[in-house]
BABA-584728 format. One record per residue: residue in three letters; chain; y, z, x of N, C-alpha, C in turn. Coordinates in steps of 0.05 Angstrom, whole numbers, plus 5000, padded with zeros to 4 digits. Atoms other than C-alpha are relative to their C-alpha. Layout:
<torkes>
TORKE   resn   chain    npy    npz    npx   capy   capz   capx    cpy    cpz    cpx
TORKE    ala       A      Y      Z      X      Y      Z      X      Y      Z      X
...
</torkes>
This chain:
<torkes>
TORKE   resn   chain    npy    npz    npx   capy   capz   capx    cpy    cpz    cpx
TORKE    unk       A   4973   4994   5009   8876   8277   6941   5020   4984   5016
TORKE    unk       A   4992   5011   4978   8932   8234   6962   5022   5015   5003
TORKE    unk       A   4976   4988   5000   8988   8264   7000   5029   4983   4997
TORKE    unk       A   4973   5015   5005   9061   8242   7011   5000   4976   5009
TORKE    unk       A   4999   5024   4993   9076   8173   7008   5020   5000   5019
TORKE    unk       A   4978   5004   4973   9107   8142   7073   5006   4975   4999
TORKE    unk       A   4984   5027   5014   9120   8069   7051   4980   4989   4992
TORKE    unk       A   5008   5020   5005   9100   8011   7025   4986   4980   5034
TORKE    unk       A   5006   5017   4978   9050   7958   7076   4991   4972   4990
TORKE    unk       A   5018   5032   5003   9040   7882   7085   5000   4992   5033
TORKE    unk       A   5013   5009   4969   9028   7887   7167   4979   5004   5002
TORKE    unk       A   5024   4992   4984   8965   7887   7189   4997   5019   5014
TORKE    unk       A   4999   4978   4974   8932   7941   7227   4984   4991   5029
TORKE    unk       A   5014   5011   4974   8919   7925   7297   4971   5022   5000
TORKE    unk       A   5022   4977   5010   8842   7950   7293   4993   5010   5029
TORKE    unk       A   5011   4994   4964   8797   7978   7355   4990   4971   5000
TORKE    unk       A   5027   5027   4990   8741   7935   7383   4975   4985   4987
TORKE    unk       A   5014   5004   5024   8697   7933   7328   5014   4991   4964
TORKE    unk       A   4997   4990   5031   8735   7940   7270   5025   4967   4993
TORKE    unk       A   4969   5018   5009   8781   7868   7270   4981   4986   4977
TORKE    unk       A   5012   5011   5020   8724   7842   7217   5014   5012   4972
TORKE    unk       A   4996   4982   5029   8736   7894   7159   5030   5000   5000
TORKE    unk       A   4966   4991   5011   8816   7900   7179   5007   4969   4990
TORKE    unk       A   4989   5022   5008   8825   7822   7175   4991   4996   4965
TORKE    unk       A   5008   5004   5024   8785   7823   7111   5019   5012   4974
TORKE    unk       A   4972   4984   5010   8831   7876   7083   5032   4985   4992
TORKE    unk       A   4982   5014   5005   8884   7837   7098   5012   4978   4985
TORKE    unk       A   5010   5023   5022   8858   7778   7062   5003   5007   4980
TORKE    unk       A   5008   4997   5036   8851   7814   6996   5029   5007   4995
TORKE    unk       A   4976   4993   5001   8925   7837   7010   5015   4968   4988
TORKE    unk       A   4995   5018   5008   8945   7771   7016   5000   4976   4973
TORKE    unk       A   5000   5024   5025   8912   7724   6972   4989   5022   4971
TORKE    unk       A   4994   4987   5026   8920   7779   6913   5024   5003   4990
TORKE    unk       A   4981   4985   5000   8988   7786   6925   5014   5028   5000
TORKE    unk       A   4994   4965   5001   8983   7870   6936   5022   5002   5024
TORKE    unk       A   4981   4983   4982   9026   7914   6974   4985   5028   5010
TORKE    unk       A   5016   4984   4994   8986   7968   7000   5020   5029   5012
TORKE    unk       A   4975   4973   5004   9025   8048   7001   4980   5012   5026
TORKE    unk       A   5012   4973   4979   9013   8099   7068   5004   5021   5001
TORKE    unk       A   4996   4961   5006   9004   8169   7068   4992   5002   5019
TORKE    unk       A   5000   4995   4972   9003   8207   7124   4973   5034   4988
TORKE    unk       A   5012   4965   5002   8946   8273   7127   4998   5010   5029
TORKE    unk       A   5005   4976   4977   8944   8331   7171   4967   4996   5009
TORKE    unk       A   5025   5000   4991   8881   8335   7220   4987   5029   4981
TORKE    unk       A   5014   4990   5029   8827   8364   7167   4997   5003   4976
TORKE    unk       A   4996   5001   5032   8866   8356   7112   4977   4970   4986
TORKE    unk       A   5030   5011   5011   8816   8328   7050   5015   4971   4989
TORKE    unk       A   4978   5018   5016   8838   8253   7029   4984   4986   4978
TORKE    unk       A   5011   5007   5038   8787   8244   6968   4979   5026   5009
TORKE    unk       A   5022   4988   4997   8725   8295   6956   4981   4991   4980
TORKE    unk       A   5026   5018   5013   8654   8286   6928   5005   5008   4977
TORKE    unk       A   5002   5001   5027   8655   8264   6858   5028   5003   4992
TORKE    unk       A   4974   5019   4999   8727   8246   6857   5006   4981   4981
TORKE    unk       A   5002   5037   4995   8747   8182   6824   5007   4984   5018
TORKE    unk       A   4984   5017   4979   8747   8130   6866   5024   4981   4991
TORKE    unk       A   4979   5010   5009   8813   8101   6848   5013   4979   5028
TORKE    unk       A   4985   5008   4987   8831   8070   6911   4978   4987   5027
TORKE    unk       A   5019   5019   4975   8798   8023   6976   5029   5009   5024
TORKE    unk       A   4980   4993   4978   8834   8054   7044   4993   4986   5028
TORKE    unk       A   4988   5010   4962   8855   8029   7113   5011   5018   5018
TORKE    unk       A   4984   4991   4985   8854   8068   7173   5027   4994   5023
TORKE    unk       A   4984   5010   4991   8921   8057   7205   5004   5005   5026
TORKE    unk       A   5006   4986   4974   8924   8110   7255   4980   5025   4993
TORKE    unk       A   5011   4972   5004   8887   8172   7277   4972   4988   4988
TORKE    unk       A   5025   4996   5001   8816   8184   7248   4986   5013   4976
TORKE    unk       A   5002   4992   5031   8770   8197   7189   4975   4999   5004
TORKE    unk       A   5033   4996   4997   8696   8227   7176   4996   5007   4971
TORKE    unk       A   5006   4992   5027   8667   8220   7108   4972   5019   5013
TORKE    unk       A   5016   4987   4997   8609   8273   7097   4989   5011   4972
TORKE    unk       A   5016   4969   5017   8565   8319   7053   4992   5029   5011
TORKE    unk       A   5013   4967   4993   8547   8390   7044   4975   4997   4989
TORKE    unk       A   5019   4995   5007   8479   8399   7033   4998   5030   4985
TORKE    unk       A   4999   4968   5005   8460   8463   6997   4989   5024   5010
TORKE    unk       A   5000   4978   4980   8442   8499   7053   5027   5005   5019
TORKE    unk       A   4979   4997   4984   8506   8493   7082   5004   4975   5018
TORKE    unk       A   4995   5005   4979   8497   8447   7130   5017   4967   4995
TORKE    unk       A   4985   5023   5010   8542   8385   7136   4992   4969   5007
TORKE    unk       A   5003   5038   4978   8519   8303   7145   5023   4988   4998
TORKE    unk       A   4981   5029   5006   8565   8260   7161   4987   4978   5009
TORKE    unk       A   5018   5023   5012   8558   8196   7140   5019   4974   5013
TORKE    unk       A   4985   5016   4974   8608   8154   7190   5029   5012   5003
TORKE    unk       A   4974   4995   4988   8675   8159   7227   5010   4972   5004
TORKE    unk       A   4985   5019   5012   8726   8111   7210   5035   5006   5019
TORKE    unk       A   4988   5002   4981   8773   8086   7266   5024   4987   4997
TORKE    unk       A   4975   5020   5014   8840   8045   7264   4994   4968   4995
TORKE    unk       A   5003   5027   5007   8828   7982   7226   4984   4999   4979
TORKE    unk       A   5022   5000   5010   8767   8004   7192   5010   5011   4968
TORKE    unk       A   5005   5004   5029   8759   7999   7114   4980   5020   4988
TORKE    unk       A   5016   4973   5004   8730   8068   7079   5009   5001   4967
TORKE    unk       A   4994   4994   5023   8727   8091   7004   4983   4979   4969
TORKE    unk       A   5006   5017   5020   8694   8032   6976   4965   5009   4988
TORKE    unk       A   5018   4984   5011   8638   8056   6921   4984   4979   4978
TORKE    unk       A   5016   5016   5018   8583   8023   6879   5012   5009   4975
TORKE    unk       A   4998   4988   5027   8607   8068   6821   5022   5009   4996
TORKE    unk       A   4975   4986   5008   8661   8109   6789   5014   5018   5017
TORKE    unk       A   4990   4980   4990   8667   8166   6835   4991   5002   5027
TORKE    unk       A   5012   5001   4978   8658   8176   6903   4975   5026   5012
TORKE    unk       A   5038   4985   4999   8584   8202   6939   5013   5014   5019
TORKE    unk       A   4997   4980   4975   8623   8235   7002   5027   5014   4997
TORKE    unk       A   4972   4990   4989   8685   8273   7021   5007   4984   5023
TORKE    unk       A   4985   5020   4978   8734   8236   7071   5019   5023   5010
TORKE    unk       A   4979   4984   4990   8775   8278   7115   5012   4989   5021
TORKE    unk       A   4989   5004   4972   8823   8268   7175   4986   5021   5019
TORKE    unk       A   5004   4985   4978   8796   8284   7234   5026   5012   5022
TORKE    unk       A   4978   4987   4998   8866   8289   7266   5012   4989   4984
TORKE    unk       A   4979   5008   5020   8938   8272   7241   4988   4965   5006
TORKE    unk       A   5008   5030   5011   8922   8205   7204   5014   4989   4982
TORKE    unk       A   4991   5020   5016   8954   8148   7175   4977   4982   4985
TORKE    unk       A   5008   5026   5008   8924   8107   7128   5015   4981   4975
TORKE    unk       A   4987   5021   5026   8946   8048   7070   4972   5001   4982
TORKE    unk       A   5016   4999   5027   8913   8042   7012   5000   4978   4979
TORKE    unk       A   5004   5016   5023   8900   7997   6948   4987   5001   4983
TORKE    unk       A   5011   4987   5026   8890   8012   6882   4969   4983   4994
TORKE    unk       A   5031   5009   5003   8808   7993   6865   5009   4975   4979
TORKE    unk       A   4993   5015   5022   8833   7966   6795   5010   4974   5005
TORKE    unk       A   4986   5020   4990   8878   7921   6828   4978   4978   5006
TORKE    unk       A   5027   5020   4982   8825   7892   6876   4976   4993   4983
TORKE    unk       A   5026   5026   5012   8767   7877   6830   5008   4983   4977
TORKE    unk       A   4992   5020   5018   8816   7844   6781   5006   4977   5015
TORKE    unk       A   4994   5017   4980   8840   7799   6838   4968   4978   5006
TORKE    unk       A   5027   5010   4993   8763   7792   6852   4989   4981   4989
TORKE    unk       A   5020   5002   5035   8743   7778   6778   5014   4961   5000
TORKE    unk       A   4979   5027   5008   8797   7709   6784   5004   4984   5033
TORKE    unk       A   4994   5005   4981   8796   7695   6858   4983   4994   5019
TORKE    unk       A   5016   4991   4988   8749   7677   6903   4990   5009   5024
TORKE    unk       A   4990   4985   4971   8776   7689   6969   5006   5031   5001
TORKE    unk       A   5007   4965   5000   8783   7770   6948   4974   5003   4997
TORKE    unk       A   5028   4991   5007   8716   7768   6921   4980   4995   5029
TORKE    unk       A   5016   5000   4975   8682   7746   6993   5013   5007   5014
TORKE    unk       A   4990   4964   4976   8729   7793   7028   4987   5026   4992
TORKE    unk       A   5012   4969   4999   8704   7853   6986   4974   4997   5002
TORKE    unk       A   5034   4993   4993   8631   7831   6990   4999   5007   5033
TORKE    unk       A   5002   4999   4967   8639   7826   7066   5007   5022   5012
TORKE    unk       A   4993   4965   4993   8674   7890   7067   4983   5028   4990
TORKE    unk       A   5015   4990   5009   8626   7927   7023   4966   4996   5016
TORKE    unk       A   5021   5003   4985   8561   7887   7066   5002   5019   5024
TORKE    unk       A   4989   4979   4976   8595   7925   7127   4991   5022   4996
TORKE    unk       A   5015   4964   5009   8581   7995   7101   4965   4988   4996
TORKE    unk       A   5032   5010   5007   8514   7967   7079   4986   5006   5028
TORKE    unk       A   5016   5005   4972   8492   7947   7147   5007   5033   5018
TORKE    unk       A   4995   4970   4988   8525   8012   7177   4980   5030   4993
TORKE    unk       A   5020   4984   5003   8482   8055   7132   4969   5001   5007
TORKE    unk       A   5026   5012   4992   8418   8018   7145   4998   5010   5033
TORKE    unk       A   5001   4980   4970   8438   8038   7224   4986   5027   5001
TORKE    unk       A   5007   4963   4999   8444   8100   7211   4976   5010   4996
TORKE    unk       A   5024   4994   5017   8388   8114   7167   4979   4992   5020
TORKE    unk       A   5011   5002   4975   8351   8084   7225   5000   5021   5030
TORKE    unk       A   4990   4974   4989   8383   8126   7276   4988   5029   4997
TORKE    unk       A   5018   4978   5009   8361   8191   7243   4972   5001   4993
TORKE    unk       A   5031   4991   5006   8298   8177   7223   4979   4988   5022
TORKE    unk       A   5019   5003   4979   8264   8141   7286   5003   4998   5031
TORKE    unk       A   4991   5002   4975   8299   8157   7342   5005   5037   5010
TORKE    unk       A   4996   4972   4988   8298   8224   7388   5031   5010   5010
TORKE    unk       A   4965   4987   5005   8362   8269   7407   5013   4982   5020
TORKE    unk       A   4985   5019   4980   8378   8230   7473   4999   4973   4982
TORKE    unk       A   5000   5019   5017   8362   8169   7439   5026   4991   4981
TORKE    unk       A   4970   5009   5014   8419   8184   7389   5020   5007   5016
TORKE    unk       A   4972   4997   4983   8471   8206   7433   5003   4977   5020
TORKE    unk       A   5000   5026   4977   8460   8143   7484   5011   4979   4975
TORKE    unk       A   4980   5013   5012   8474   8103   7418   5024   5006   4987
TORKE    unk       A   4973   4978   5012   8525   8145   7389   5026   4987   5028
TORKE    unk       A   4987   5002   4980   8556   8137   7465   5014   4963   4998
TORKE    unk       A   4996   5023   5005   8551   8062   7455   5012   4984   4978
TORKE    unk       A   4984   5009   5017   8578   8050   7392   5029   5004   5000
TORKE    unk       A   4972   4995   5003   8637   8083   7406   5016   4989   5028
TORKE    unk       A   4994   5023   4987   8641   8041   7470   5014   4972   4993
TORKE    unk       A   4984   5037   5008   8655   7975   7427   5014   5007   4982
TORKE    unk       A   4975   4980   5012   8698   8022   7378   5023   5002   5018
TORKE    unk       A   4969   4982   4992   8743   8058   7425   5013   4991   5032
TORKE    unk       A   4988   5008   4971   8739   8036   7497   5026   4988   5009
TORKE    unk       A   4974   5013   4996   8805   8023   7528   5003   5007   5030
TORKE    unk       A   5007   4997   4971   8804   8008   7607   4974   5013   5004
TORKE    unk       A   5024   4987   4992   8731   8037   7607   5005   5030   4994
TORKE    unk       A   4993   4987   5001   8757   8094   7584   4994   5016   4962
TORKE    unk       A   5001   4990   5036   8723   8134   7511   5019   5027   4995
TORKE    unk       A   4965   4981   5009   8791   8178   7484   4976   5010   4969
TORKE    unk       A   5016   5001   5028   8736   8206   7422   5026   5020   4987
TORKE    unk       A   4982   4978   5008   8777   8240   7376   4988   5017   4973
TORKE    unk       A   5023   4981   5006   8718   8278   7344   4980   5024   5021
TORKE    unk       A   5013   4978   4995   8690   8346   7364   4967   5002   5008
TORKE    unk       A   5038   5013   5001   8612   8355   7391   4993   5005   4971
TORKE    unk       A   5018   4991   5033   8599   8391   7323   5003   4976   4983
TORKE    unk       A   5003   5023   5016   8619   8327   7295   4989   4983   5008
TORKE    unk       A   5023   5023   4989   8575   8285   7337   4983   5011   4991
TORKE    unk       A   5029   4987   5015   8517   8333   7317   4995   5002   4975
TORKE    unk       A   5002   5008   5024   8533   8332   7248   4994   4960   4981
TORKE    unk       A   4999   5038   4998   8541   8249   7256   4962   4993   5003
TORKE    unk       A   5032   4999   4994   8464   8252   7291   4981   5018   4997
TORKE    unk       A   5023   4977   5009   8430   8303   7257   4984   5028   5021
TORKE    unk       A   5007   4978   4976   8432   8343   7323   5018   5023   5006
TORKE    unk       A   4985   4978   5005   8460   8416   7330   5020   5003   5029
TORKE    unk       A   4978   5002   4982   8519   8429   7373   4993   4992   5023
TORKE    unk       A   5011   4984   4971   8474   8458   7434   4984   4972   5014
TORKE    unk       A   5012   5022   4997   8434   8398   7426   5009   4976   5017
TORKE    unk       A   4975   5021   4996   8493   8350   7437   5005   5002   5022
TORKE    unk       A   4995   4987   4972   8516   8392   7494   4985   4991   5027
TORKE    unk       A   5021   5010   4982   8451   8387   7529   4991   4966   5007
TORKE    unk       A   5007   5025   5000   8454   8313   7520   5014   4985   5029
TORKE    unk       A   4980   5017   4983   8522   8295   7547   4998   5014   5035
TORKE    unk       A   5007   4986   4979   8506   8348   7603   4979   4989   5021
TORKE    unk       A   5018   5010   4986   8441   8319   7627   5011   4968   5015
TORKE    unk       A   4991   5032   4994   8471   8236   7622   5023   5014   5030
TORKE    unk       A   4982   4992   4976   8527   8272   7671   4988   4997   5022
TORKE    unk       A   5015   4993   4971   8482   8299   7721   4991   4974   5014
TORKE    unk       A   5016   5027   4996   8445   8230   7714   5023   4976   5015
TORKE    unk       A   4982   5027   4998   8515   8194   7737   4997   4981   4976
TORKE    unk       A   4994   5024   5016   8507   8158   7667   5028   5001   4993
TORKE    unk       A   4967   4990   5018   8578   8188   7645   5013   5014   5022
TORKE    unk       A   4989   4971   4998   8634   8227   7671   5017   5004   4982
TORKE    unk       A   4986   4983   5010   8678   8272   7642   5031   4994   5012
TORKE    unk       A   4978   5003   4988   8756   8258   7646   5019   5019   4981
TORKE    unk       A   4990   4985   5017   8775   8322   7595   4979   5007   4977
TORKE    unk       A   5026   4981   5018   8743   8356   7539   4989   4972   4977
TORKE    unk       A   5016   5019   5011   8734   8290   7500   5005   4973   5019
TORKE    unk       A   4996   5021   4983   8746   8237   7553   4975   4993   5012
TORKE    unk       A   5018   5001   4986   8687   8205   7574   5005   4963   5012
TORKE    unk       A   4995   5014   4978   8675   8152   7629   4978   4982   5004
TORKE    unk       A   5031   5014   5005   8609   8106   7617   4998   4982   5032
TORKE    unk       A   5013   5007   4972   8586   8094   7690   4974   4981   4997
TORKE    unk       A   5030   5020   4987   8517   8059   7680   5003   4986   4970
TORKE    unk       A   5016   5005   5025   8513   8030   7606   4973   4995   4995
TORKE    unk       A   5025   5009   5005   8455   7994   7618   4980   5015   5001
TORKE    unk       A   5015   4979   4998   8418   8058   7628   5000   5013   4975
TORKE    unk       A   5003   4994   5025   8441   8076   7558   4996   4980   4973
TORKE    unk       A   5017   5016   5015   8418   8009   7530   4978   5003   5004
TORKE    unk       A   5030   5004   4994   8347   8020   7560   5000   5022   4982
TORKE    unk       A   5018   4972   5025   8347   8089   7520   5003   4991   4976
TORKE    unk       A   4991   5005   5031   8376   8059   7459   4976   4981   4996
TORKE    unk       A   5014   5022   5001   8323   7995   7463   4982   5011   4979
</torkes>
């Protein structure tokens, strides 16, 4: 659902550490389509498409933070990534979208109408190898993942979990997460307690400290590349 519009964009978003591939690409389809791309602002939780939706639109996080997911029908929830400032979310093989997208807190993002962009695509060929490149992106991300969950143990994912969000978020050595453990455990298929016991043990170990309830402090990496290996 989109909420109130807050203007019209043709700046770039300064991305994290990872994310200047998918924002420059973004940018590109802005450009050489001639779009204008609109921002809405949502409340932390509020929903900004749900599953089976149309997808009507290709988004840019600007600020703040965003976790697409599923419910399973036991209740329980996957999510299926977290989407940082710069990063490119919403884009769909089909008509309607497979996840829900929410703010994790208050979030900005811009937007662009789909229609727009694959007519630009259909005539252009500088949009068309921005959206494949931006669409390969998710690709490769799920293939992680899907990896991740299925052959890797709980420390295992939280050491890469820890690390990804290293070349994501780090700023002075410093991870500012602005996701909850239940959403790391929902992210790695591991239950809150699980999580807990993770970041608890790496502590003890001097791999991490603690500088607030999500502040963490990556003291050894290389100790959480040998678990990740």
């Amino acid at each position: 659902m989109l909420n109130q519009a807050v203007r019209t964009s043709v700046t770039p978003v300064k991305p994290g550490n990872s994310a200047s591939s998918a924002s420059d690409q973004f940018s590109m389809v802005m450009v050489h389509a001639g779009l204008v791309a609109s921002e809405f602002c949502y409340k932390k939780e509020e929903e900004i498409y749900g599953e089976d939706e149309p997808a009507e639109y290709v988004y840019q996080v600007v600020t703040g933070a965003v976790r697409n997911y599923k419910l399973l029908s036991d209740g329980r929830r996957q999510i299926g990534a977290f989407y940082l400032p710069g990063d490119v979310f919403g884009l769909e093989s089909g008509p309607v979208h497979r996840l829900t997208a929410e703010a994790i807190v208050d979030t900005t993002v811009r937007l662009l109408k789909r229609r727009s962009v694959e007519q630009a695509a259909a005539t252009d060929v500088n949009v068309a190898r921005s959206l494949w490149a931006m669409t390969a992106g998710e690709l490769r991300h799920a293939e992680d993942h899907m990896l991740l969950l299925g052959r890797k143990n709980a420390m295992e994912r939280v050491a890469n979990f820890l690390l990804e969000m290293d070349r994501r978020l780090a700023v002075a050595g410093l991870l500012a997460l602005p996701m909850c453990r239940r959403d790391i455990g929902d992210y790695l298929g591991l239950t809150l307690e699980t999580v807990s016991r993770a970041l608890s043990q790496l502590h003890s170990q001097g791999v991490l400290g603690f500088s607030g309830a999500r502040q963490i402090s990556l003291r050894n990496r290389q100790h959480l590349h040998n678990m990740d290996a």
